[in-house]
BAZATI-959185 format. One record per residue (C-alpha): residue number from 0; residue in three letters; x, y, z. Coordinates in Angstrom, 2 decimals. Layout:
<pts>
+-----+-----+---------+---------+---------+
:   n : res :      xx :      yy :      zz :
+-----+-----+---------+---------+---------+
: NUM : ALA :       X :       Y :       Z :
...
+-----+-----+---------+---------+---------+
</pts>
This chain:
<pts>
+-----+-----+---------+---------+---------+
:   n : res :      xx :      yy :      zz :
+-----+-----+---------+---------+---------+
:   0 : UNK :  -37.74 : -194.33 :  338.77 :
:   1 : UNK :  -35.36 : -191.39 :  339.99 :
:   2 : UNK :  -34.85 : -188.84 :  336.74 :
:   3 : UNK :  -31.44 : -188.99 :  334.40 :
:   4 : UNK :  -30.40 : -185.78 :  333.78 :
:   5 : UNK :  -27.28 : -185.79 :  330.63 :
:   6 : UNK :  -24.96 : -182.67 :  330.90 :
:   7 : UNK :  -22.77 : -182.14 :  328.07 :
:   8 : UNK :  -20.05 : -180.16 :  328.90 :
:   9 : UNK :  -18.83 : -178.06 :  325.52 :
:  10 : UNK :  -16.90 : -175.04 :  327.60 :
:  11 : UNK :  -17.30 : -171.28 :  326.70 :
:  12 : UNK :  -16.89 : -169.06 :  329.66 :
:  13 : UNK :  -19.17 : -171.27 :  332.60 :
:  14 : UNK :  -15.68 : -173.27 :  332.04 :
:  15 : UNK :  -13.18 : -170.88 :  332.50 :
:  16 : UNK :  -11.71 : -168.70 :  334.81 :
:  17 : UNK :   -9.02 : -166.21 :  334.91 :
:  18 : UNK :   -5.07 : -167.10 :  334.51 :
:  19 : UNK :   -2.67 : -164.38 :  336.29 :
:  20 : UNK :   -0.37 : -164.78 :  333.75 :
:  21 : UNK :   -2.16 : -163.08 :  331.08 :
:  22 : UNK :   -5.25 : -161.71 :  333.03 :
:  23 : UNK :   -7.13 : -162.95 :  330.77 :
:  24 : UNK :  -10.19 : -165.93 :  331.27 :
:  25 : UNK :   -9.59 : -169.19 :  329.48 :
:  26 : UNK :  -11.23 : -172.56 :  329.71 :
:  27 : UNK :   -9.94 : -174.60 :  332.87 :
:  28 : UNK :  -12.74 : -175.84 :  335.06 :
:  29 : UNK :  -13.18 : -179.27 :  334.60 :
:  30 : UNK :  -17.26 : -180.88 :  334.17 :
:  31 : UNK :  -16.93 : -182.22 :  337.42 :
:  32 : UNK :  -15.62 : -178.67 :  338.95 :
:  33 : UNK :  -18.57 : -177.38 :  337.33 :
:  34 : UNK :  -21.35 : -179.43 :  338.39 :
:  35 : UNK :  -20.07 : -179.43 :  341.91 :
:  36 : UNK :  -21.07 : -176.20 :  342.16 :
:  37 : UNK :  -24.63 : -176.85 :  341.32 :
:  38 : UNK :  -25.43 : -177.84 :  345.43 :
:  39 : UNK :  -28.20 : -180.42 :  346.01 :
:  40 : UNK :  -28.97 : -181.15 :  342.42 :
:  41 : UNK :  -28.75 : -184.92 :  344.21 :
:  42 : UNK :  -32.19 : -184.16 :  345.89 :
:  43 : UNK :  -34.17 : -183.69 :  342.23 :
:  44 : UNK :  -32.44 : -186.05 :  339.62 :
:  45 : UNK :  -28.98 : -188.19 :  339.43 :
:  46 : UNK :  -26.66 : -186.41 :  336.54 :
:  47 : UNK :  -24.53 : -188.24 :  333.96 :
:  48 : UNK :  -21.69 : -185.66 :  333.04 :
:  49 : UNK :  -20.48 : -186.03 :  329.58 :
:  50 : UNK :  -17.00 : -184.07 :  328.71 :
:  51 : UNK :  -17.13 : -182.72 :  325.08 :
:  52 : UNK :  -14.94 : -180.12 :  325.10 :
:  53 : UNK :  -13.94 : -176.88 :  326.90 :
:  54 : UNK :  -14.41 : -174.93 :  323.52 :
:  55 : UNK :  -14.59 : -171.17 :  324.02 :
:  56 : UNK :  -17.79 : -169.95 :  321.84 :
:  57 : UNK :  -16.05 : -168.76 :  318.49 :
:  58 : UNK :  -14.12 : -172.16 :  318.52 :
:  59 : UNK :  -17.45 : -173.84 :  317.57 :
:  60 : UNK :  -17.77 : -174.96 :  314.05 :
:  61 : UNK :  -20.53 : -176.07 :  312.37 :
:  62 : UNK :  -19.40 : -179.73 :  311.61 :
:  63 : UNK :  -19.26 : -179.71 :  315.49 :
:  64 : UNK :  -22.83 : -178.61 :  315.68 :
:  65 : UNK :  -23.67 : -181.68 :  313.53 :
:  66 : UNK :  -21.25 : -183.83 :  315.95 :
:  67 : UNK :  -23.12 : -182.81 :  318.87 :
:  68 : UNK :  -26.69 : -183.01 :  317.39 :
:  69 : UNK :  -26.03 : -186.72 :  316.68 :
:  70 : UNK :  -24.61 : -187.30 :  320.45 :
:  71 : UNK :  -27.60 : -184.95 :  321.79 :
:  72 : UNK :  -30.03 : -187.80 :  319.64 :
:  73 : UNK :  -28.14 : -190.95 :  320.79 :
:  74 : UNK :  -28.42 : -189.71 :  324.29 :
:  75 : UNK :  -31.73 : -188.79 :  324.18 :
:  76 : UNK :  -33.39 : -191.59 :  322.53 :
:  77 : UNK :  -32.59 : -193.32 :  325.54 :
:  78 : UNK :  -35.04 : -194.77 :  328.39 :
:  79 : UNK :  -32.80 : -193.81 :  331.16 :
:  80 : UNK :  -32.34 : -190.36 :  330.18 :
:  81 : UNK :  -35.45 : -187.88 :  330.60 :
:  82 : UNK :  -33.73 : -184.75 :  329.62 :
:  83 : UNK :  -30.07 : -183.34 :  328.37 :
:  84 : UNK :  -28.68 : -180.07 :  328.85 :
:  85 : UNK :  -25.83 : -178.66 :  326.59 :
:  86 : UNK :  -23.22 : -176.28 :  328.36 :
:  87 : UNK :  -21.92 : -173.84 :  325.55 :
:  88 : UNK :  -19.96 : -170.71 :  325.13 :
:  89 : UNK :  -22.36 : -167.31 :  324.65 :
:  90 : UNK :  -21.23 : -166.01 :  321.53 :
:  91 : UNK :  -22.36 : -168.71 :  319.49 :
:  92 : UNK :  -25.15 : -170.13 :  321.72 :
:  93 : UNK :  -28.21 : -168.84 :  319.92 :
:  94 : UNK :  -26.52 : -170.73 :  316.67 :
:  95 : UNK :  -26.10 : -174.31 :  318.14 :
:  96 : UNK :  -28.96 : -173.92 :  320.12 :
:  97 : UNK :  -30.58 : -173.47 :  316.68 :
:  98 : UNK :  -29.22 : -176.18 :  314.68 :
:  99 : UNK :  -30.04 : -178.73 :  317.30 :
: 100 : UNK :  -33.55 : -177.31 :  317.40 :
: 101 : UNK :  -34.17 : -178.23 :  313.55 :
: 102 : UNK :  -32.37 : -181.38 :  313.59 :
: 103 : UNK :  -33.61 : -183.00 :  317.06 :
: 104 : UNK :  -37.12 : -184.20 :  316.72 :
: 105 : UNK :  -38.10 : -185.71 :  320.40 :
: 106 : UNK :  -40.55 : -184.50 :  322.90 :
: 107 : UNK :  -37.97 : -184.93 :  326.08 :
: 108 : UNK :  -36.46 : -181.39 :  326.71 :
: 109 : UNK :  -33.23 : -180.00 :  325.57 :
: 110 : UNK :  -31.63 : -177.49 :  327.27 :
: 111 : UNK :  -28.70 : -175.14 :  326.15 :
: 112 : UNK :  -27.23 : -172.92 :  328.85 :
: 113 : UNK :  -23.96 : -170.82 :  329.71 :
: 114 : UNK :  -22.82 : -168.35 :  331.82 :
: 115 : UNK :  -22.05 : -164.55 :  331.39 :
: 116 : UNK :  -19.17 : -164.07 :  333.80 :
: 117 : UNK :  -16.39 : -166.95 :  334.40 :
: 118 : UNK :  -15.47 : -168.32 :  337.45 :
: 119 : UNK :  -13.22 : -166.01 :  339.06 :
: 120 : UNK :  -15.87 : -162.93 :  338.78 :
: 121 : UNK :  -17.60 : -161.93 :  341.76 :
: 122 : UNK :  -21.48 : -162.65 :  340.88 :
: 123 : UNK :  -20.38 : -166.06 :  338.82 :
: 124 : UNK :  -23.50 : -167.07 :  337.23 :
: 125 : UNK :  -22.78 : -170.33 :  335.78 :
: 126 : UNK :  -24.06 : -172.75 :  338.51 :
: 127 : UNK :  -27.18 : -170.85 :  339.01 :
: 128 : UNK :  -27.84 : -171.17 :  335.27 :
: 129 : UNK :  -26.91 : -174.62 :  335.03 :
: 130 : UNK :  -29.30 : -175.53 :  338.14 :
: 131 : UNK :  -31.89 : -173.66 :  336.30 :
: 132 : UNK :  -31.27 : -175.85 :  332.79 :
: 133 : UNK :  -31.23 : -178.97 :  334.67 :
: 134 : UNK :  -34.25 : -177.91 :  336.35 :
: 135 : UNK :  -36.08 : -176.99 :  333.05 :
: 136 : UNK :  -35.01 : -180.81 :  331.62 :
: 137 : UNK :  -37.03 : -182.79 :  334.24 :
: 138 : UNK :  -40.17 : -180.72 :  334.08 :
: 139 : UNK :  -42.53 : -182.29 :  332.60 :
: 140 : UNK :  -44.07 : -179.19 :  331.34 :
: 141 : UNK :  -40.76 : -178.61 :  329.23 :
: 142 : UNK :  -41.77 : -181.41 :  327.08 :
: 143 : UNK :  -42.22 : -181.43 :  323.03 :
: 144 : UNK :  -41.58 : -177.78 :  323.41 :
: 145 : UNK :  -38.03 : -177.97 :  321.31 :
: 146 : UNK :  -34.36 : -177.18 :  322.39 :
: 147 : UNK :  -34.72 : -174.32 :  325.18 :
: 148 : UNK :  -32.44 : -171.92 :  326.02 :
: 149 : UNK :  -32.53 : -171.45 :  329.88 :
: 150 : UNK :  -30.07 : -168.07 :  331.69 :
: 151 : UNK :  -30.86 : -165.67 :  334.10 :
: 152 : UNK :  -33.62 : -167.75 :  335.23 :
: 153 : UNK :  -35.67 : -167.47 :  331.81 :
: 154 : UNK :  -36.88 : -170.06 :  329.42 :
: 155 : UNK :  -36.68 : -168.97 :  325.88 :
: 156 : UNK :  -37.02 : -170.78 :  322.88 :
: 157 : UNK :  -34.36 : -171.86 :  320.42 :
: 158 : UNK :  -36.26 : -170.61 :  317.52 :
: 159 : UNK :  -36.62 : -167.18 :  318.70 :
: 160 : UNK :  -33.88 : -166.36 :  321.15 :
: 161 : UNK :  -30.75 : -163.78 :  320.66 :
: 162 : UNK :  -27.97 : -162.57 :  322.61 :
: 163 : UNK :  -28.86 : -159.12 :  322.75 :
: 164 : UNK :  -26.24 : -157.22 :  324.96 :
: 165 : UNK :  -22.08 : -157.92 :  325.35 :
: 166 : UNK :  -22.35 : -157.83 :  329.06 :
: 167 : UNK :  -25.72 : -158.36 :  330.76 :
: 168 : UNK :  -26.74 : -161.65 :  332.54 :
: 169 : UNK :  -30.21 : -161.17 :  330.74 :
: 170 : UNK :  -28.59 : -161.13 :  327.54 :
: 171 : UNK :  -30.76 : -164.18 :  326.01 :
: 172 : UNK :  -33.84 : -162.92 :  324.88 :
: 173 : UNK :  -36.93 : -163.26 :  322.48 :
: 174 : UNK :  -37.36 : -160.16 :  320.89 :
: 175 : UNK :  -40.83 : -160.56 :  319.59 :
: 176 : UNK :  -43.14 : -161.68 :  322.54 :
: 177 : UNK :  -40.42 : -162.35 :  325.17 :
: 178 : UNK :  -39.29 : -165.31 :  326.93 :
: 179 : UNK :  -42.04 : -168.95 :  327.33 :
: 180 : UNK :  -41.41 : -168.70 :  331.15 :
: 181 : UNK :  -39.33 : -168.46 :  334.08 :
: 182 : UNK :  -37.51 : -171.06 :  336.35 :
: 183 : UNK :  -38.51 : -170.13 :  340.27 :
: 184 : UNK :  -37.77 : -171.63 :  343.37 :
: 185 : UNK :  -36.58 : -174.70 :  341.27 :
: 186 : UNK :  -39.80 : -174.84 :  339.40 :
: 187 : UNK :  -40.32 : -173.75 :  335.91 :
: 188 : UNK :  -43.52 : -171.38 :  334.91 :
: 189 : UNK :  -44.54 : -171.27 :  331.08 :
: 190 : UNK :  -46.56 : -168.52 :  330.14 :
: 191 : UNK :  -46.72 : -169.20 :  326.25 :
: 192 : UNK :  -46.52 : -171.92 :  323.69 :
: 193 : UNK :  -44.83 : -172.54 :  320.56 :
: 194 : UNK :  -47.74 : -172.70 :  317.69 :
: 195 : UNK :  -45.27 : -173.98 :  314.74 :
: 196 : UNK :  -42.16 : -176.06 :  315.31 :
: 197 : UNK :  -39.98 : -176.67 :  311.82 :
: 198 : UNK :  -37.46 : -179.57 :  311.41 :
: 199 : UNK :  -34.98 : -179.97 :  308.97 :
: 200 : UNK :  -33.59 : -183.87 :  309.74 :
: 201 : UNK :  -30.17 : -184.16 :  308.06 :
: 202 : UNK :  -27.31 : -185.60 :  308.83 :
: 203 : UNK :  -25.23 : -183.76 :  307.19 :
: 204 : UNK :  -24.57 : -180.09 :  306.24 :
: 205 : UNK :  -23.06 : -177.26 :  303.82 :
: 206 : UNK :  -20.67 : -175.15 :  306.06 :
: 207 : UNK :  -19.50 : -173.07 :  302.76 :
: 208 : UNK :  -22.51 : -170.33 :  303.75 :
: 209 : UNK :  -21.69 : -167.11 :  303.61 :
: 210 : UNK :  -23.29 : -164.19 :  305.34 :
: 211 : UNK :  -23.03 : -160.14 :  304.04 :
: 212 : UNK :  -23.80 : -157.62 :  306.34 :
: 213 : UNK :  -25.47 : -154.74 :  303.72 :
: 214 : UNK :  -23.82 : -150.85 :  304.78 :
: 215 : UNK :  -24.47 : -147.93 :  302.41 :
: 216 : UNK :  -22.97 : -147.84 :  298.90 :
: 217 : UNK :  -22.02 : -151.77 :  299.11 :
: 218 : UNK :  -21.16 : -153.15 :  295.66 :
: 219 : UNK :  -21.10 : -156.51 :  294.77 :
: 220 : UNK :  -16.83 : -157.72 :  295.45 :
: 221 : UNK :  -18.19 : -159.91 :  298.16 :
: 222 : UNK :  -20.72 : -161.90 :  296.64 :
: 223 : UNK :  -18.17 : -162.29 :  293.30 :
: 224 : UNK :  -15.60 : -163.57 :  296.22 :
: 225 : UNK :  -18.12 : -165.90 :  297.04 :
: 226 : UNK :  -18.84 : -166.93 :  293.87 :
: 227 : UNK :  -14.86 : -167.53 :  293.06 :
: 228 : UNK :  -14.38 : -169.12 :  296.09 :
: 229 : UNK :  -17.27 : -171.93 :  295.24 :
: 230 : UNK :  -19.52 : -170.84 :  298.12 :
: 231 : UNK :  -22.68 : -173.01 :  297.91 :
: 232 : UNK :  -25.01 : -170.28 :  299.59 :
: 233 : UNK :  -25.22 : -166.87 :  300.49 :
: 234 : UNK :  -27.16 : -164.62 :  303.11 :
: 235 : UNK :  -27.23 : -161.07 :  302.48 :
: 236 : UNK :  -28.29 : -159.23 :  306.06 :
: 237 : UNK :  -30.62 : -156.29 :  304.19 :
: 238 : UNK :  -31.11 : -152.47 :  304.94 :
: 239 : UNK :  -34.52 : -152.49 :  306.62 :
: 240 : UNK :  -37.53 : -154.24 :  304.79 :
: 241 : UNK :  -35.37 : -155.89 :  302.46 :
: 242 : UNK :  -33.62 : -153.59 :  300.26 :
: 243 : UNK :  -29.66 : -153.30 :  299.60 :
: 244 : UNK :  -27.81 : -151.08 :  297.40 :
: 245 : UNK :  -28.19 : -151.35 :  293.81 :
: 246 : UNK :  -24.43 : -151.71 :  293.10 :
: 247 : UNK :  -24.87 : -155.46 :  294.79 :
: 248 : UNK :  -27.50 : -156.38 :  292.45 :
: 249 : UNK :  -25.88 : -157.52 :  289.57 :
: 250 : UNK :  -23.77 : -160.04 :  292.06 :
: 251 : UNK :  -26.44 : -161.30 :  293.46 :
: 252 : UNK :  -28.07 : -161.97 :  290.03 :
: 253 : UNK :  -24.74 : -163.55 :  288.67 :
: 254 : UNK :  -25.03 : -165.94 :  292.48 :
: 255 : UNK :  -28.68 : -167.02 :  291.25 :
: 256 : UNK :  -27.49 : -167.17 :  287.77 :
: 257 : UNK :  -25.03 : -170.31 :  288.52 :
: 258 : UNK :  -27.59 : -171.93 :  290.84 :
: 259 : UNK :  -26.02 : -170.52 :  294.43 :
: 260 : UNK :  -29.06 : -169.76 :  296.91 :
: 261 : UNK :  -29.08 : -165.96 :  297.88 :
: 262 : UNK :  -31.32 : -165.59 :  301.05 :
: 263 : UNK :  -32.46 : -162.22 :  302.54 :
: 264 : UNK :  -33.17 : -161.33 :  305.48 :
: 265 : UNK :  -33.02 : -157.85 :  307.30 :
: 266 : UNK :  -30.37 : -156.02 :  309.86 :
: 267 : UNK :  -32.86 : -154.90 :  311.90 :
: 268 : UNK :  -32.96 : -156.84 :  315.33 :
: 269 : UNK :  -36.69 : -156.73 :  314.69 :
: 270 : UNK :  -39.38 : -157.39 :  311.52 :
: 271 : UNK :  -39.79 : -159.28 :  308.40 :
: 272 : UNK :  -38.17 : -158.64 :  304.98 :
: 273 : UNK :  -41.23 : -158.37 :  302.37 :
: 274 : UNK :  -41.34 : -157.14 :  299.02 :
: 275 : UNK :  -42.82 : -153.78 :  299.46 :
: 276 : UNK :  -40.75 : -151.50 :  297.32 :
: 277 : UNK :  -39.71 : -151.42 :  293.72 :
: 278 : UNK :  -36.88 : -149.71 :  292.96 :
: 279 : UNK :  -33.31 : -151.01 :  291.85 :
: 280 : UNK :  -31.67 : -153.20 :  294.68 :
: 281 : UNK :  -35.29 : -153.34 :  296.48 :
: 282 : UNK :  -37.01 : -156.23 :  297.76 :
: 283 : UNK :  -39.86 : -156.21 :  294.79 :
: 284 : UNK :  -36.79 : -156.48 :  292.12 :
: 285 : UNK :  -34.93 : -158.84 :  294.03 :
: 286 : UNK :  -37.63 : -161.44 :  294.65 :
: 287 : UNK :  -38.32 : -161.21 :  290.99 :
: 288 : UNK :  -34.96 : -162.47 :  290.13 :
: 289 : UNK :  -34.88 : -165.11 :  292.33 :
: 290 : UNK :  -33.70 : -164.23 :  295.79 :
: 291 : UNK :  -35.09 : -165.90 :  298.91 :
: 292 : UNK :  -36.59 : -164.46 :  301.60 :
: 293 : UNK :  -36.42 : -165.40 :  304.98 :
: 294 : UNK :  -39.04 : -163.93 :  307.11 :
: 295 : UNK :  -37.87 : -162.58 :  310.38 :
: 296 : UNK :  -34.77 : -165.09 :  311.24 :
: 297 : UNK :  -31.65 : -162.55 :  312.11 :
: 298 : UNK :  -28.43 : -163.63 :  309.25 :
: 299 : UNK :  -26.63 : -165.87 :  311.65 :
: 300 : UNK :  -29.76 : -168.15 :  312.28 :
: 301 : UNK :  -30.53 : -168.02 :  308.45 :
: 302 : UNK :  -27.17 : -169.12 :  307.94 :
: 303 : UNK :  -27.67 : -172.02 :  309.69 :
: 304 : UNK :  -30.62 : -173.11 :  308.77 :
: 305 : UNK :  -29.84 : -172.15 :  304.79 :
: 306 : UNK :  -26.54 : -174.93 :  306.06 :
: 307 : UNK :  -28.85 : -177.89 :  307.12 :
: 308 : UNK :  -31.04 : -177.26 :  303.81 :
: 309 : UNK :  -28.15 : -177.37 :  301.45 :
: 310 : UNK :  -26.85 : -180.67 :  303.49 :
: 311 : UNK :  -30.43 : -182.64 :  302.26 :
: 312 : UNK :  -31.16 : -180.67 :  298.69 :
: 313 : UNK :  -29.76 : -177.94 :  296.13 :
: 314 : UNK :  -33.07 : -177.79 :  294.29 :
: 315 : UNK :  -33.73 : -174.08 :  294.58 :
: 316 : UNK :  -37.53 : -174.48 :  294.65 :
: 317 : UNK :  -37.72 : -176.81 :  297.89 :
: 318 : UNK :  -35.26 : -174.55 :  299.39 :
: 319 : UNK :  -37.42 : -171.14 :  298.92 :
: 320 : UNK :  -40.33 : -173.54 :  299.88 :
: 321 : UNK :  -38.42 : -174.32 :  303.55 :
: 322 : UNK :  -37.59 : -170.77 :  303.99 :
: 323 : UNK :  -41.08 : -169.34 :  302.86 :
: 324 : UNK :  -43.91 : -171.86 :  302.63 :
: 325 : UNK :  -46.71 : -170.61 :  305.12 :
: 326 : UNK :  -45.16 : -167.24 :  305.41 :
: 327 : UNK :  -44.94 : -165.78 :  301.74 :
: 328 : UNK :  -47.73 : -165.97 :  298.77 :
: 329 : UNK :  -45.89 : -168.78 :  296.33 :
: 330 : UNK :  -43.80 : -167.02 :  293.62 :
+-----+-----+---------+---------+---------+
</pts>
């Protein structure tokens, strides 16, 4: 039997092209306009196009993450279909991409993918990346390897990938120990494997999440707006190893205080918060009153994942234990 390939078609800029009235790109290639430009995809699987949207990337929510996860599973789970790819704007890619890696548990690839430059730009890379997602969904060697993300001929994973530059086709990239493979000639290469894949299977999910960036003398008016504003979770993006300035400290005690989950993680692109130092507003103090770390995950990813906890459980031990267990000595 002939592969099924699903496309779901969310828009972002691989849908859009320039209007003259406003110079300015905004979504109006159709699916079908799309996939017509991927030539002789006829030769290596039939396609089933699926129209979702022509959502630039900010217009994503994440209650349309969870719609999409459960279309992603029902199309999936069936016989007929041996991979799906999800088309999706670039400035939230690494975040749905994400979500449907923790909440999709099948070994048939999923592949996100998008395109840098819209379809009136010379050097258009959005059927070259979609040939190269559709591709990485019938290879067999893409299996039980979790959602991919596949541009600029790479093959990253959803766990570890970031969009790394504002402009560059090779914006997607794992910053750690680089991308799993390669698509070439139509075939794709892995180099590495995946040693620990986490799920979080919910069907539902807590968008009030809030995420602080920490910059130098920072007090604490945020996290009391979040508190006010009955936010059920915060992330606090750290100074380096996990340290922010002391003035935030008593918000985020007064956040653990009335049971709201304050994760840290750190700024840098690179590196895991730890406890390490001991002064006022430093990781040491701020474990010890209850903040959560989480490991290495940038603030947007912890975000979401901190989201998908908080739609299953508000028990504040299981939810250090899903952001820590296996990575941090039990508090």
């Amino acid at each position: 039997m002939k592969n099924k390939v699903a496309v779901i078609f969310t828009g972002g800029t691989i849908s859009m092209k320039i209007d003259p009235r406003i110079n300015a790109a905004i979504p109006a290639l159709s699916s079908e306009e799309i996939m017509a430009m991927v030539t002789n995809i006829e030769k290596f699987t039939d396609v089933e196009i699926y129209s979702y949207g022509k959502l630039p990337g900010p217009h994503m929510t994440p209650d349309r993450m969870m719609e999409l996860s459960k279309i992603v599973k029902e199309t999936i789970a069936r016989e007929d279909i041996t991979g799906v790819v999800v088309t999706h704007g670039t400035d939230t890619l690494e975040e749905t991409a994400y979500l449907l890696d923790l909440t999709i548990k099948s070994e048939k690839p999923v592949v996100v993918v998008g395109a840098m430059r819209n379809g009136s730009e010379l050097g258009y890379d959005g059927p070259s990346n979609l040939s190269a997602a559709i591709s990485t969904a019938i290879s067999e060697q893409a299996k039980n390897k979790g959602v991919l993300v596949v541009m600029n001929n790479e093959v990253n994973a959803a766990s570890e990938v970031t969009k790394t530059n504002t402009l560059s086709l090779d914006t997607f990239k794992s910053m750690y120990f680089g991308p799993l493979g390669i698509v070439d000639n139509d075939e794709v290469i892995f180099y590495r494997d995946i040693t620990t894949h986490h799920h979080i299977l919910t069907e539902s999910l807590e968008s009030k999440v809030a995420l602080i960036k920490c910059g130098a003398g920072m007090g604490s008016d945020l996290i009391n707006f979040c508190i006010e504003s009955d936010y059920k979770g915060i992330v606090i993006e750290a100074f380096g190893r996990g340290n922010v300035p002391p003035e935030m400290v008593d918000g985020i005690k007064k956040a653990i205080s009335k049971q709201i989950p304050v994760v840290l993680v750190s700024r840098c692109p690179m590196g895991r918060v730890l406890d390490t130092y001991g002064y006022p507003g430093a990781g040491k103090t701020l474990r010890d009153s209850g903040v959560i770390f989480g490991s290495d995950l940038p603030g947007q990813k912890a975000r979401i994942k901190l989201m998908l906890i908080l739609g299953k459980t508000s028990d504040m031990n299981e939810i250090r234990g899903t952001f820590e267990k296996g990575i941090y000595k039990k508090k």
